[in-house]
VEXDREN-2710 file (C-alpha; in Angstrom, 1 decimal):
% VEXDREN-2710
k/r/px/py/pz
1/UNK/0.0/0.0/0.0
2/UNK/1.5/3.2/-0.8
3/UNK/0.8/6.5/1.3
4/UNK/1.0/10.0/1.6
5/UNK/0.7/12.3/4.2
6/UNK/0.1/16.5/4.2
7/UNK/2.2/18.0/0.9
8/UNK/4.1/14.8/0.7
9/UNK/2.7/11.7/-2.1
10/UNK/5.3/9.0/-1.9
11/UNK/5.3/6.8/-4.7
12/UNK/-6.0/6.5/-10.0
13/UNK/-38.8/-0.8/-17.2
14/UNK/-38.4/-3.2/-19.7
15/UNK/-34.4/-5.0/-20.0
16/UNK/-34.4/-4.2/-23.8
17/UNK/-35.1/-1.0/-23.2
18/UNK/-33.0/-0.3/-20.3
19/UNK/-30.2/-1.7/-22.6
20/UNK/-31.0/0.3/-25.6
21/UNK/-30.9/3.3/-24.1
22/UNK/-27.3/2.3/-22.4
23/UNK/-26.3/2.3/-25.9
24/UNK/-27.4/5.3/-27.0
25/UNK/-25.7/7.1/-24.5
26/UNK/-22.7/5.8/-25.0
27/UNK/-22.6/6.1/-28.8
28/UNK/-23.4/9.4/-29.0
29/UNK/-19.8/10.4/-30.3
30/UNK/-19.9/8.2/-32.9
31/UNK/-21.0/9.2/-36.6
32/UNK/-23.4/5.7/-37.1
33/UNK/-26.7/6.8/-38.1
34/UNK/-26.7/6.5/-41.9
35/UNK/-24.0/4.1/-42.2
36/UNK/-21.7/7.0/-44.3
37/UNK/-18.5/6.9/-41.4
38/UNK/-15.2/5.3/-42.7
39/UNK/-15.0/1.7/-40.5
40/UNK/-11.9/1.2/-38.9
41/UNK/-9.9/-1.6/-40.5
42/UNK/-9.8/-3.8/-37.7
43/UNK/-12.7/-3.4/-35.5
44/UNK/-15.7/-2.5/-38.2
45/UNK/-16.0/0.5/-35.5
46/UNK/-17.0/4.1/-37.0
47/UNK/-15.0/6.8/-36.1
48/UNK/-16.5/9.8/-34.6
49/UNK/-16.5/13.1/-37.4
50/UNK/-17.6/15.2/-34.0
51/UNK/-15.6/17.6/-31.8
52/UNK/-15.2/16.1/-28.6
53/UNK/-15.9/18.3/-25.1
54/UNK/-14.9/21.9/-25.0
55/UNK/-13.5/24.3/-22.6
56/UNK/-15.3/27.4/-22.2
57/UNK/-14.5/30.4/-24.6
58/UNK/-14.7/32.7/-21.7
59/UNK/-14.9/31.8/-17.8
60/UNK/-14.8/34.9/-17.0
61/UNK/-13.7/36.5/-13.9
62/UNK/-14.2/33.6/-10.5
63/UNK/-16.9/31.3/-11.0
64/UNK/-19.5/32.1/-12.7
65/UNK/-22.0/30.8/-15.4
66/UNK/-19.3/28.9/-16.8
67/UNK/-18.7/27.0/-13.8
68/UNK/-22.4/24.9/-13.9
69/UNK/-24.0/23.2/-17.5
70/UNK/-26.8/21.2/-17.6
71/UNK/-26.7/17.9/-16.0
72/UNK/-28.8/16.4/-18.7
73/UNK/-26.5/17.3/-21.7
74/UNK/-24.4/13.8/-22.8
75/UNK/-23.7/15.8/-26.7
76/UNK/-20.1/14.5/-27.4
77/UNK/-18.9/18.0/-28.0
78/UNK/-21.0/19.7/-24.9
79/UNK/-18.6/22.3/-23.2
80/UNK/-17.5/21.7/-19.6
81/UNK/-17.9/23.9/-16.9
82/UNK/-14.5/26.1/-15.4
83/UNK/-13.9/28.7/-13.2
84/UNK/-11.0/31.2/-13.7
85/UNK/-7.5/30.1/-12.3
86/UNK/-7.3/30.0/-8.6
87/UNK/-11.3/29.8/-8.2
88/UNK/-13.4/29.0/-6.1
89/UNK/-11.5/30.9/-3.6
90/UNK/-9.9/29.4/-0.3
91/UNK/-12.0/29.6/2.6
92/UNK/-9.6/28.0/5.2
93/UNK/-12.1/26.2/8.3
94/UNK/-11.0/27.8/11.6
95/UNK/-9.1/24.2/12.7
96/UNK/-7.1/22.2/10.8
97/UNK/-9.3/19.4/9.7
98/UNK/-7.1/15.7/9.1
99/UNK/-8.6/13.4/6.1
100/UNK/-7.6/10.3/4.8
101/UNK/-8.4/9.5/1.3
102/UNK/-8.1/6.6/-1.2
103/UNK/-6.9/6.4/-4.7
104/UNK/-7.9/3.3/-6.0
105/UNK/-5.7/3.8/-9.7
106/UNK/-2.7/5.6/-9.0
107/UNK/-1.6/7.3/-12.4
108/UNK/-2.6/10.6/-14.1
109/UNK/-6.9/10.5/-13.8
110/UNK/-6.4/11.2/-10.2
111/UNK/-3.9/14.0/-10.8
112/UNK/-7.0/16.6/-9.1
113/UNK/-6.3/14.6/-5.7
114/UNK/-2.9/14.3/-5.8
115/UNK/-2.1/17.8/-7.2
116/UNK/-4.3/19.3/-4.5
117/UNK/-1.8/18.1/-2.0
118/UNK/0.9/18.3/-3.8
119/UNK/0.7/21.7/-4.5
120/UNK/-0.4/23.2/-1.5
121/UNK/-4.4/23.3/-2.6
122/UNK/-5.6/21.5/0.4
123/UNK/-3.0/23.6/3.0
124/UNK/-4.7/26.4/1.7
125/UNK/-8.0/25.1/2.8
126/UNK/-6.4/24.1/6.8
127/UNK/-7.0/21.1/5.8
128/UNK/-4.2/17.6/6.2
129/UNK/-4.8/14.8/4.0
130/UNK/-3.4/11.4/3.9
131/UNK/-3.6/9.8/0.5
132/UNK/-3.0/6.4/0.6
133/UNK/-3.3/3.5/-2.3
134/UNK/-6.2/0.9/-1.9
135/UNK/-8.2/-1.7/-4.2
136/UNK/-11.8/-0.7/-5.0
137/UNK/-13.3/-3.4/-2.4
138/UNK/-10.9/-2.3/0.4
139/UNK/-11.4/1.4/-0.6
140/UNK/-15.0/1.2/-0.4
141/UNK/-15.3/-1.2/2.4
142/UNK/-12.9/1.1/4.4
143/UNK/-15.2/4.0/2.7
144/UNK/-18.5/2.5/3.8
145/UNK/-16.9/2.3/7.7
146/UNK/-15.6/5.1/8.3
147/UNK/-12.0/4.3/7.5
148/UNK/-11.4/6.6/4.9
149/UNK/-13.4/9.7/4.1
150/UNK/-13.3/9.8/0.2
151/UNK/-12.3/7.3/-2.5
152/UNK/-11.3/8.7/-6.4
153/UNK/-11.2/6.4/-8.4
154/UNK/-13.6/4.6/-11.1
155/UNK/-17.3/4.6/-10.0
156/UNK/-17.2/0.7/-9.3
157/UNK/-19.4/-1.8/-8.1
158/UNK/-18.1/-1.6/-4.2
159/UNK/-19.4/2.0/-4.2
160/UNK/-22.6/0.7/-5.4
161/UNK/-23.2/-1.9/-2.7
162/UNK/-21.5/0.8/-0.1
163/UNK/-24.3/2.8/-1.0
164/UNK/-26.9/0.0/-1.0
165/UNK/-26.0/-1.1/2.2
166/UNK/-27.4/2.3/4.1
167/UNK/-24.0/3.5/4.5
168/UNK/-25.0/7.4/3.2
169/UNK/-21.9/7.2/1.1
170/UNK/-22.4/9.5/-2.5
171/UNK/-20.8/10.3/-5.6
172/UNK/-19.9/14.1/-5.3
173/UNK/-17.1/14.8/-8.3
174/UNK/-16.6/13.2/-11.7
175/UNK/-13.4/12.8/-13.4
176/UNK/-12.2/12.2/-16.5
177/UNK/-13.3/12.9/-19.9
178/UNK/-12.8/11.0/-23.5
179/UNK/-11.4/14.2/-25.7
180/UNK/-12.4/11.8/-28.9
181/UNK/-15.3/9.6/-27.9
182/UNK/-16.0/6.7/-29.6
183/UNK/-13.6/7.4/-32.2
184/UNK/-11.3/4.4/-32.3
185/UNK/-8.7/5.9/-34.6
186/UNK/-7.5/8.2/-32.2
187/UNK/-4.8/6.3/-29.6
188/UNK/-6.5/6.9/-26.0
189/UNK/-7.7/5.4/-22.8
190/UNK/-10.1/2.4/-23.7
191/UNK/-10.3/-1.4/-24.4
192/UNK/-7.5/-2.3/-26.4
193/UNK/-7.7/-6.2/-28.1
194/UNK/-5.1/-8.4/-29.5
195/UNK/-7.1/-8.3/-33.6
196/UNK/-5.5/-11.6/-34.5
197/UNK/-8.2/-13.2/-32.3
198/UNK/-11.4/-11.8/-34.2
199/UNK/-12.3/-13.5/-37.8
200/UNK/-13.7/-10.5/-39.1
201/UNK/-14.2/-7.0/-38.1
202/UNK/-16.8/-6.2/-35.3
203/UNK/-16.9/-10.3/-34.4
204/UNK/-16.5/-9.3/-30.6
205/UNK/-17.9/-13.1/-30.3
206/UNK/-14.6/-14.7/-31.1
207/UNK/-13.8/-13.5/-27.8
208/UNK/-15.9/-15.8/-25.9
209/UNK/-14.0/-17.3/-23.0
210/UNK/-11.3/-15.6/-23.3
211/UNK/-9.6/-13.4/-20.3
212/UNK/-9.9/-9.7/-20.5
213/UNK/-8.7/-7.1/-17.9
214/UNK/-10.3/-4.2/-16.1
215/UNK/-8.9/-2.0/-13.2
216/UNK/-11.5/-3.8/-10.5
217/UNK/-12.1/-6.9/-12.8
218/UNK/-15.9/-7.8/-12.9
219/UNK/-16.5/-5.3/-10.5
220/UNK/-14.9/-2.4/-12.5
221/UNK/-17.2/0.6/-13.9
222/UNK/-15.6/-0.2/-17.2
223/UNK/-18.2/-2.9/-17.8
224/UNK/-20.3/-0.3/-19.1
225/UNK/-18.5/0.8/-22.1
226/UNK/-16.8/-2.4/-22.7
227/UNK/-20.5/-4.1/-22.2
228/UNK/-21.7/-1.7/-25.0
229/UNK/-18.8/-2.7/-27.6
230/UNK/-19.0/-6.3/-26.8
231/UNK/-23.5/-6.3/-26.9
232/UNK/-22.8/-5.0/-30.6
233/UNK/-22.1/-8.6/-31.7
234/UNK/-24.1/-10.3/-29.5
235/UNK/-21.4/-11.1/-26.9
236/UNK/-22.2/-10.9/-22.7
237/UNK/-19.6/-10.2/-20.8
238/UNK/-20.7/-13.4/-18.8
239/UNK/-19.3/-15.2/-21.4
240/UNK/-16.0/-13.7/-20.7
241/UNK/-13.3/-14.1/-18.0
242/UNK/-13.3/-10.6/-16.9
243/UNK/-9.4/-10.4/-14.7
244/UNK/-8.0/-7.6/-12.6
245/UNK/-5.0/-6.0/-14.4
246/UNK/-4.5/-2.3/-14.4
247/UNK/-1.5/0.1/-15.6
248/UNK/1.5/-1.5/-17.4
249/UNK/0.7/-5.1/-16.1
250/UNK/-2.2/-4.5/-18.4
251/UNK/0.0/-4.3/-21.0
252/UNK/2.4/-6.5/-20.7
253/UNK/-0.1/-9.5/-20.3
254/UNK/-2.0/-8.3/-23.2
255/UNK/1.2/-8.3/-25.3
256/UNK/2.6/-12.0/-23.8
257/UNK/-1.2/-13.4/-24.9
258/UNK/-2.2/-13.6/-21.6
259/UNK/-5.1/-11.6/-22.3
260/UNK/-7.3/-11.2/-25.1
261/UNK/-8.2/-7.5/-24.4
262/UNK/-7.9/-5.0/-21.5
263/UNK/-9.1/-1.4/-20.3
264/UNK/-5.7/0.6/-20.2
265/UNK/-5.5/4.1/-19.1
266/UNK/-2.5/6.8/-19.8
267/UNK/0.2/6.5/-19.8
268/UNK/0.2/2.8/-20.4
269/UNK/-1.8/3.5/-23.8
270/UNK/0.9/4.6/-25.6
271/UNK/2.6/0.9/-25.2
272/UNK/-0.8/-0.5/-27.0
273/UNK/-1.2/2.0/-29.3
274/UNK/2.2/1.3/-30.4
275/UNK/2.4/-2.6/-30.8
276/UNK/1.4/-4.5/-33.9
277/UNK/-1.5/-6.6/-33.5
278/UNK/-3.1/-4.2/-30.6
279/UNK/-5.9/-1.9/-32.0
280/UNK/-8.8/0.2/-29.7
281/UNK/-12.1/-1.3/-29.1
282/UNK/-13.8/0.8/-27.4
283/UNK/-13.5/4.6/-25.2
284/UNK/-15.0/6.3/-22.3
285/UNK/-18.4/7.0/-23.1
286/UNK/-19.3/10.1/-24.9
287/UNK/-20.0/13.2/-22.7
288/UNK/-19.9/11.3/-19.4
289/UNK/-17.2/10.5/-16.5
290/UNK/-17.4/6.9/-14.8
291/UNK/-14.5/7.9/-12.4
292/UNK/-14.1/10.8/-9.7
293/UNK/-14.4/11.3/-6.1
294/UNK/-17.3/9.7/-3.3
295/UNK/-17.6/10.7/-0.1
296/UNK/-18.4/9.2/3.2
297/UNK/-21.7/10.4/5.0
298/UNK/-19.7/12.3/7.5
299/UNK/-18.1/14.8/4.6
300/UNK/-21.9/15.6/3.4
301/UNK/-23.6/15.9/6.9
302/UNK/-21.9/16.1/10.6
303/UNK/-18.3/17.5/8.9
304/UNK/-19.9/18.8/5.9
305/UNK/-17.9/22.0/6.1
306/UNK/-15.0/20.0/5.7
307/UNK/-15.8/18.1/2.7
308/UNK/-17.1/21.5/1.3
309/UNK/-13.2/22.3/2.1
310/UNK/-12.2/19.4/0.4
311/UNK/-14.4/19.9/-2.7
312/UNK/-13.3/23.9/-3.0
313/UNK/-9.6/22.5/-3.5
314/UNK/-10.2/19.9/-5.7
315/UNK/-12.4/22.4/-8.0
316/UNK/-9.4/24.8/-7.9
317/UNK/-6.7/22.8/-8.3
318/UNK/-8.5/21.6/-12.1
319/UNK/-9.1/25.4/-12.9
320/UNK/-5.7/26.2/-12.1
321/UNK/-3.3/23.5/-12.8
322/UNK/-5.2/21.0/-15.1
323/UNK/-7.0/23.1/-17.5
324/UNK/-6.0/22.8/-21.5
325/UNK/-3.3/21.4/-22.1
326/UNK/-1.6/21.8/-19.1
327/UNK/1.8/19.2/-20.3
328/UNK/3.4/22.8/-21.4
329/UNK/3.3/23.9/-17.5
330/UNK/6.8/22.5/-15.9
331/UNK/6.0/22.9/-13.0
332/UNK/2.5/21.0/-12.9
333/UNK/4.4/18.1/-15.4
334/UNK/7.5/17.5/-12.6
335/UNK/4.7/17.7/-9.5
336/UNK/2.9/15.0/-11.7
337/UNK/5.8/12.7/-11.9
338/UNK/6.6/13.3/-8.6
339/UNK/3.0/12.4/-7.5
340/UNK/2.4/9.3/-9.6
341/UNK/5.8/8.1/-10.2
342/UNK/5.4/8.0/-13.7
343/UNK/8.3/8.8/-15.8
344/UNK/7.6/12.9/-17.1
345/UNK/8.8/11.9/-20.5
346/UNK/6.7/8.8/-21.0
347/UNK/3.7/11.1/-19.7
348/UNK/4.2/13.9/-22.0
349/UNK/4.1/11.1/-24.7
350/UNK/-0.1/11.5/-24.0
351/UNK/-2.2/14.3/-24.5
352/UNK/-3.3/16.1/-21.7
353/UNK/-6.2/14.7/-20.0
354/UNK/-10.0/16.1/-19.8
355/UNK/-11.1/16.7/-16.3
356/UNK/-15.0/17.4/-16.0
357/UNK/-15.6/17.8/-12.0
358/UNK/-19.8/17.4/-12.8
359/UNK/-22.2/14.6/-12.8
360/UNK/-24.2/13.7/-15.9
361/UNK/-27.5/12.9/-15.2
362/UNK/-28.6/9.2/-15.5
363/UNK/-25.3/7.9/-15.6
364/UNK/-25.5/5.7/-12.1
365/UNK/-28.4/4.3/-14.0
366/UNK/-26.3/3.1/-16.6
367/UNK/-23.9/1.8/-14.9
368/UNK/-25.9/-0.1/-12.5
369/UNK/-28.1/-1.9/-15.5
370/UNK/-24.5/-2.9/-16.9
371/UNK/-23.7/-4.6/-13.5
372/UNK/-26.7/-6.0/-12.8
373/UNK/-26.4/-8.0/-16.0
374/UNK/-23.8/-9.7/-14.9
375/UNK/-24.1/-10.0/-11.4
376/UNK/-21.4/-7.4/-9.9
377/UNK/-23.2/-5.9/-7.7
378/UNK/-25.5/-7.1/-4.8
379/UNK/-28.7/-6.7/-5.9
380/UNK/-31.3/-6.2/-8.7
381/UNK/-33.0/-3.2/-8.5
382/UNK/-31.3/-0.1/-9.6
383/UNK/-30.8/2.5/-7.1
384/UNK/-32.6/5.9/-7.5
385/UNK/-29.8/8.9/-8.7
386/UNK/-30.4/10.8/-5.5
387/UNK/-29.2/7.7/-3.4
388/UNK/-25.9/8.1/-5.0
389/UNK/-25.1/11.2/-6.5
390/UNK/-24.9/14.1/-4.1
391/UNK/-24.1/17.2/-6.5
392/UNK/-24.1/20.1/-3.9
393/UNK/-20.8/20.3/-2.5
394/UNK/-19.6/20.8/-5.8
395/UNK/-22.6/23.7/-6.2
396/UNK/-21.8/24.8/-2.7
397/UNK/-18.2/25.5/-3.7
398/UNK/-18.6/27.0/-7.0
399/UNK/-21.2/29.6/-5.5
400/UNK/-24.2/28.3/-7.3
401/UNK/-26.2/26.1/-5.7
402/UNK/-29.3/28.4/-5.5
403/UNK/-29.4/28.1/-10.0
END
């Protein structure tokens, strides 16, 4: 387990229904409605011939209208909301307040965390945080108890049984974005496959019984995009060996044949992208993060000026030190490496990385019918949006709770 303490990171209705509307959430980046998009040689996919997400043209001056778009909006190329650079505004609480936190995939998407406390966002708020490293089921479990106060990480299936158990945990930030959803032409985070293994473009069947790797394995929030891809050619991901592998170990055992496809974020991409034989399946969904922070019940009621504290500096460290492309800022790029211990040459080999810190509206639904299907999670009944998703910290911090 690795850890960090204060400024100091050592070492990320009907089922048919319910499924076609999965879909068409997720495919909303892609150009397939009339069948005129140029197929990618390997996969049959369509690339995208939309923009992907956009910053705002003008934030203006601290957080204003810019800083809050409409939940509902999943268009590919919707814009994202910002404040100006060192907004919302530090309101340090009156005592030093001592958190402990878990990262579930160290690397890059939880570069708002570690940044905050690397680069002095949570001093600024009185606040001490301990960071430490933890698998989704211990991050949750220790989430659901009391033994952490947050978890950022992918929106797994722990959360969701966390939250099912009457725990009062909640889903308060997103994370990351897709800057080219559903366009499999364009090297990025996603389900990367070994193509040798697939008669034909598209034949996602071939793939039956085979293993392929998430972050949390069957439990991961990835089922939901990879779900859509594989449903395309008629393939459950019951009838697949879904494995934990993360990072590089993703990619070496997807290059040594051990698996037949896995969900590999940045860096490790780049590895993929560059191997024969490895193409891109399938990309975060269009419009909406499956990653980000929850929160423990005591951050959103007893110590909820704390996690308003915490929520201000995670905000704030995105509009200042992770907006555009923020790989030409030095000094963010060396407290990156420093923070992940990722090489700062093999991560300025990747683009810059999207951060949305919003919620899109329906997407616990989505994921929860994607782990239902397959068992992940402990129950069958999706749970409503407003017994996971509590969006008013973030309002709270931004100043506009009351639109």
């Amino acid at each position: 387990m690795r850890s960090s303490t204060g400024r100091t990171v050592l070492w990320a209705l009907a089922a048919v229904v319910v499924l076609a509307a999965a879909a068409a959430a997720y495919e909303r980046g892609t150009d397939g409605g009339d069948g005129d998009g140029d197929g990618d040689a390997d996969t049959g996919e369509v690339a995208t011939s939309e923009p992907g997400p956009q910053l705002p043209e003008d934030v203006g001056d601290g957080c204003g209208s810019a800083a809050l778009t409409d939940a509902a909006d999943l268009d590919a190329s919707r814009t994202v909301a910002r404040c100006a650079a060192g907004f919302p505004e530090p309101q340090p609480l009156a005592e030093t307040a001592r958190l402990r936190v878990a990262v579930t995939q160290w690397g890059e998407a939880a570069a708002p965390v570690l940044l905050a406390d690397r680069l002095a966002e949570f001093d600024a708020e009185a606040l001490e945080v301990e960071i430490v490293e933890l698998p989704a089921d211990e991050a949750f479990a220790a989430l659901a108890s009391g033994d952490v106060d947050a978890v950022a990480g992918p929106v797994d299936a722990p959360f969701f049984d966390a939250a099912h158990g009457g725990t009062g945990v909640r889903w308060v930030l997103g994370g990351t974005l897709s800057t080219a959803p559903g366009d499999t032409h364009v090297p990025q985070a996603g389900l990367w496959y070994r193509s040798d293994l697939l008669g034909g473009p598209g034949r996602w069947s071939d793939l039956r019984g085979m293993a392929l790797g998430l972050g949390a394995g069957w439990r991961s929030a990835g089922i939901y995009p990879v779900g859509t891809v594989a449903a395309e050619d008629g393939l459950s991901l019951n009838d697949v060996d879904l494995v934990a592998a993360t990072g590089e170990d993703a990619v070496d055992r997807l290059l040594d044949g051990e698996l037949a496809a896995a969900w590999v974020d940045p860096p490790a991409w780049s590895r993929a992208a560059d191997a024969d034989g490895i193409a891109l399946a399938a990309t975060l969904p269009a419009g909406e993060p499956i990653d980000g922070t929850m929160m423990s019940a005591r951050l959103l009621d007893a110590d909820r000026d704390v996690g308003l504290a915490y929520t201000r500096a995670v905000i704030r460290t995105i509009n200042t030190h992770l907006t555009g492309d923020y790989r030409e800022d030095e000094d963010v790029m060396d407290a990156l490496a420093e923070a992940t211990g990722a090489d700062a040459d093999e991560l300025a080999a990747t683009p810059a990385l999207l951060f949305d810190w919003e919620i899109r509206a329906g997407t616990t639904e989505r994921l929860q019918d994607a782990m239902i299907e397959i068992g992940s999670v402990g129950y069958e009944r999706p749970l409503a949006q407003d017994e996971l998703v509590d969006r008013t910290l973030a309002l709270d911090a931004v100043g506009l709770r009351a639109r």
